[in-house]
LODOKE-349266 format. One line per field, with one value per residue (C-alpha): x, y, z; residue number from 1; residue in one letter. Coordinates in nm, 3 decimals, decimal comma. Layout:
N
u	X:...
v	Y:...
w	Z:...
k	NUM:...
r	A:...
***
This chain:
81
u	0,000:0,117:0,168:0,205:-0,080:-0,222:-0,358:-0,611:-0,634:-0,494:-0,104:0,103:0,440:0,736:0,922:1,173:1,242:0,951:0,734:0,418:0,262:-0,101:-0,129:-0,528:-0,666:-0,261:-0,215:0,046:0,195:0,379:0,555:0,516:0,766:0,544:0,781:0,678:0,742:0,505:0,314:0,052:-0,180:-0,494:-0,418:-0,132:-0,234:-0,203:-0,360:-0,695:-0,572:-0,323:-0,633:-0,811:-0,542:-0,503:-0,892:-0,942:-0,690:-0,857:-0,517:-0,622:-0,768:-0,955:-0,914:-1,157:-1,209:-1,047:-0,764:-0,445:-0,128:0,205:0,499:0,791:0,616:0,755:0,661:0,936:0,858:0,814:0,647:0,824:0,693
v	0,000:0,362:0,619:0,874:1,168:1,290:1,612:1,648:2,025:2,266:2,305:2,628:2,599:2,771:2,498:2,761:3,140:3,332:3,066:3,031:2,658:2,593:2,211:2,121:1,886:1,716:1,477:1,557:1,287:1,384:1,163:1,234:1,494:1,699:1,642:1,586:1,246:1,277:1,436:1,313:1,432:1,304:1,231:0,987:0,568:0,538:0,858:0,697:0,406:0,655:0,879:0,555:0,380:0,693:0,757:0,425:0,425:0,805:0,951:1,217:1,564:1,667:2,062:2,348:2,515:2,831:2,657:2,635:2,414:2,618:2,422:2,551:2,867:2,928:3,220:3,378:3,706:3,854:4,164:4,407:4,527
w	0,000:-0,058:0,176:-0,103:-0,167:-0,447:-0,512:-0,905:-0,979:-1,208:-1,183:-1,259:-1,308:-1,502:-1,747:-1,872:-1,751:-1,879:-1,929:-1,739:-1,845:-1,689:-1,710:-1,663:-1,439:-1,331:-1,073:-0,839:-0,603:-0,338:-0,051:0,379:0,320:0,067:-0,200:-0,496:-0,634:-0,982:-1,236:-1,458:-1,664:-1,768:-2,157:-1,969:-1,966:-1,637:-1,474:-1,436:-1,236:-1,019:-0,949:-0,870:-0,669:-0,468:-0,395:-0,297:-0,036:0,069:-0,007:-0,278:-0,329:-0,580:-0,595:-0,667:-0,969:-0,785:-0,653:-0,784:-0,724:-0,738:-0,650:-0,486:-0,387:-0,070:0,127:0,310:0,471:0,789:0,933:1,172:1,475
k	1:2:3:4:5:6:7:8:9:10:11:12:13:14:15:16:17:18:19:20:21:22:23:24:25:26:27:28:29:30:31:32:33:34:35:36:37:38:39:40:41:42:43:44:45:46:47:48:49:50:51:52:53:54:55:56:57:58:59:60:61:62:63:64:65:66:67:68:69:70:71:72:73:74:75:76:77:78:79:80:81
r	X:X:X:X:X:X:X:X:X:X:X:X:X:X:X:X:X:X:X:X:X:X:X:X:X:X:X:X:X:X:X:X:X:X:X:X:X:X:X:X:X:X:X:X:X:X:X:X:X:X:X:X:X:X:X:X:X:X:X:X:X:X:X:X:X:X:X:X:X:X:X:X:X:X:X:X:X:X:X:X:X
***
């Protein structure tokens, strides 16, 4: 059984400097340390099964039309007194 998690929703990320690529629908696997382990998209064989496997075991997300996965976006600020 897999400890993994997967997360279906619509995935922003930048391939190439300058390049924002919206990918549609993606599943994104990620292991108990959040990192991400995989990406597939639904036109891939095996993203029904994934998406299947990963519901079944009540280890996936399915995201909101107004929600968006950005990985890597890490927010480091702070606010002074």
């Amino acid at each position: 059984m897999t400890t993994n998690r997967g997360v279906v929703g619509d995935l922003l990320d930048t391939p190439v400097l300058g390049e924002l690529r919206v990918r549609r629908d993606a599943l994104v696997v990620f292991d108990d340390d959040g990192t991400i382990v995989d990406v597939v998209m639904p036109d891939d064989p095996v993203f029904a099964a994934r998406v299947s496997d990963l519901d079944t075991a009540n280890r996936l997300e399915r995201l909101g039309a107004q929600v968006l996965i950005l990985p890597g976006l890490i927010d480091l600020h702070n606010h002074a007194p």
